[in-house]
N, C-alpha and C positions, 0 to 999 in steps of 0.2 A: 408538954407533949408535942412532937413533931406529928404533921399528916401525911402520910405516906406519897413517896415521889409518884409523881403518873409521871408513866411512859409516853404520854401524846406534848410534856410540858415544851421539848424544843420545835417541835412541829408551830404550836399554838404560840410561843413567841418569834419563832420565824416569819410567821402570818401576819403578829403584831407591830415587827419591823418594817413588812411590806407594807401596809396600810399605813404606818409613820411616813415613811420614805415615800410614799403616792401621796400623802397628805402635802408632805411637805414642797414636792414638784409642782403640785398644783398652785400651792400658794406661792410657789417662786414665778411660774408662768403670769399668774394672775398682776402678780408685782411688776415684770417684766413689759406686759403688756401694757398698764397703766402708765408708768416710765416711757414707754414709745409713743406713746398716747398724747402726754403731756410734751414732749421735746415736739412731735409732729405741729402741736398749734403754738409750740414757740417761734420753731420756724419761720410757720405762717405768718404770722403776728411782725416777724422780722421784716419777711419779704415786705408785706405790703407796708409797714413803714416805709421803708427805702424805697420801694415803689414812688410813694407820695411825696418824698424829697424830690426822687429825680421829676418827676413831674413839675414840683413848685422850682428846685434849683433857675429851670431857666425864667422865670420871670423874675425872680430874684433879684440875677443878676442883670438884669435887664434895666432896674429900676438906676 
């Protein structure tokens, strides 16, 4: 036995698409943001190595 179609069914999956599709934004932002999160203190991490070279390079070569 079938249950009879409701009329409200593509309303209430149209609703269920936008709430996927908001889920899934947020979870791409949240991604997004963690990703620029992480390269920001690679950077960092960069600079101030090379920083510490240029600083040591001249005594270095001093030696």
């Amino acid at each position: 036995m079938r249950i009879a179609y409701c009329e409200d069914e593509p309303a209430q999956r149209s609703r269920m698409e936008m709430l996927l599709r908001t889920f899934a934004e947020r979870k791409n932002i949240e991604y997004r943001n963690q990703l620029l999160a992480r390269q920001v203190e690679e950077v960092q991490n960069i600079y101030l190595t090379m920083r510490g070279w240029r600083h040591d390079y001249p005594i270095i070569c001093s030696r």
